[in-house]
C-alpha positions as MATLAB code, in Angstrom:
seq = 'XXXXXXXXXXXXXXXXXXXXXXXXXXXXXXXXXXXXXXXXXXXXXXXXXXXXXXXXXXXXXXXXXXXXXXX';
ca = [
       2.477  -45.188    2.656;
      -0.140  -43.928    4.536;
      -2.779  -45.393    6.802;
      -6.182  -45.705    5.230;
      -8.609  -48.504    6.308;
     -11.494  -49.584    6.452;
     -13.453  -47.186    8.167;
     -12.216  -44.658    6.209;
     -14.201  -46.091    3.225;
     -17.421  -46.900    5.555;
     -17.056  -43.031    6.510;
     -16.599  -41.983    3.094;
     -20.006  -44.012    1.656;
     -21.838  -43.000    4.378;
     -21.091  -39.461    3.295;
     -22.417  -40.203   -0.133;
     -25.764  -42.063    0.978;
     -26.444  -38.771    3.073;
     -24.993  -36.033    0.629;
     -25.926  -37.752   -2.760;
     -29.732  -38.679   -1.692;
     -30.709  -34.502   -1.875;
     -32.765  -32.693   -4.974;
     -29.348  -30.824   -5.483;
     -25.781  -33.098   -4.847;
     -23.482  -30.636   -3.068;
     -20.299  -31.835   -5.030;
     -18.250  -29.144   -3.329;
     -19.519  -30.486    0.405;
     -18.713  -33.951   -0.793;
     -15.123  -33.459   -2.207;
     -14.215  -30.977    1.129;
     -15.520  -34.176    3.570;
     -13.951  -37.277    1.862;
     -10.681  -35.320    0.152;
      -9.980  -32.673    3.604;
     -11.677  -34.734    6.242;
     -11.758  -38.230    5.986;
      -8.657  -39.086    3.566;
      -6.747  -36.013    3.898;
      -6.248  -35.922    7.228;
      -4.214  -38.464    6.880;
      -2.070  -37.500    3.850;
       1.159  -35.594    4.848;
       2.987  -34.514    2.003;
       1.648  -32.070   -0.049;
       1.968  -32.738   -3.179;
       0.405  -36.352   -2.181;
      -3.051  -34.560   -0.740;
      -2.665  -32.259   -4.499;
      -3.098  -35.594   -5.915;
      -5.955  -36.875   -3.742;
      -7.619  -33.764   -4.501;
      -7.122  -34.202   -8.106;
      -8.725  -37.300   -8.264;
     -11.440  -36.859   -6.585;
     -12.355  -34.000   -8.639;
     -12.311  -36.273  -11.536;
     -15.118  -38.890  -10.070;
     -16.729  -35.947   -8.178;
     -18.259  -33.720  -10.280;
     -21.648  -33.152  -11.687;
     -20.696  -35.138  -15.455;
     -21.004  -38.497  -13.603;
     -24.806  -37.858  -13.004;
     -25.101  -36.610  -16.965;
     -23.086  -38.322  -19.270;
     -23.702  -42.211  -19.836;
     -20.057  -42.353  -21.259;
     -18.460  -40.721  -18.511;
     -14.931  -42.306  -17.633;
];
């Protein structure tokens, strides 16, 4: 179990006002500061922080701007 809270998720959304409000979304800049920074700092076990990573990938990425039916 690890210890996320709740400014964890304050940092994280305040990283995408600031990242996603740009002509071009950095999805790269976004995944590295909430996946390495914020969460992953936190996340000792590596195959653990290979599954944060994962995930994030999946509701980071430039289909979620494109495709109505994304899920």
């Amino acid at each position: 179990m690890y210890d996320f809270n709740e400014s964890d998720l304050v940092a994280s959304l305040d990283v995408l006002a600031d990242l996603c409000n740009r002509e071009s979304i950095p999805y790269d800049a976004i995944e590295y500061m909430i996946g390495e920074i914020t969460y992953g700092g936190r996340v000792t076990e590596e195959m653990d922080f290979r599954t944060l990573r994962c995930s994030l990938k999946m509701f980071l990425n430039k289909d979620i701007n494109f495709k109505s039916d994304y899920k």
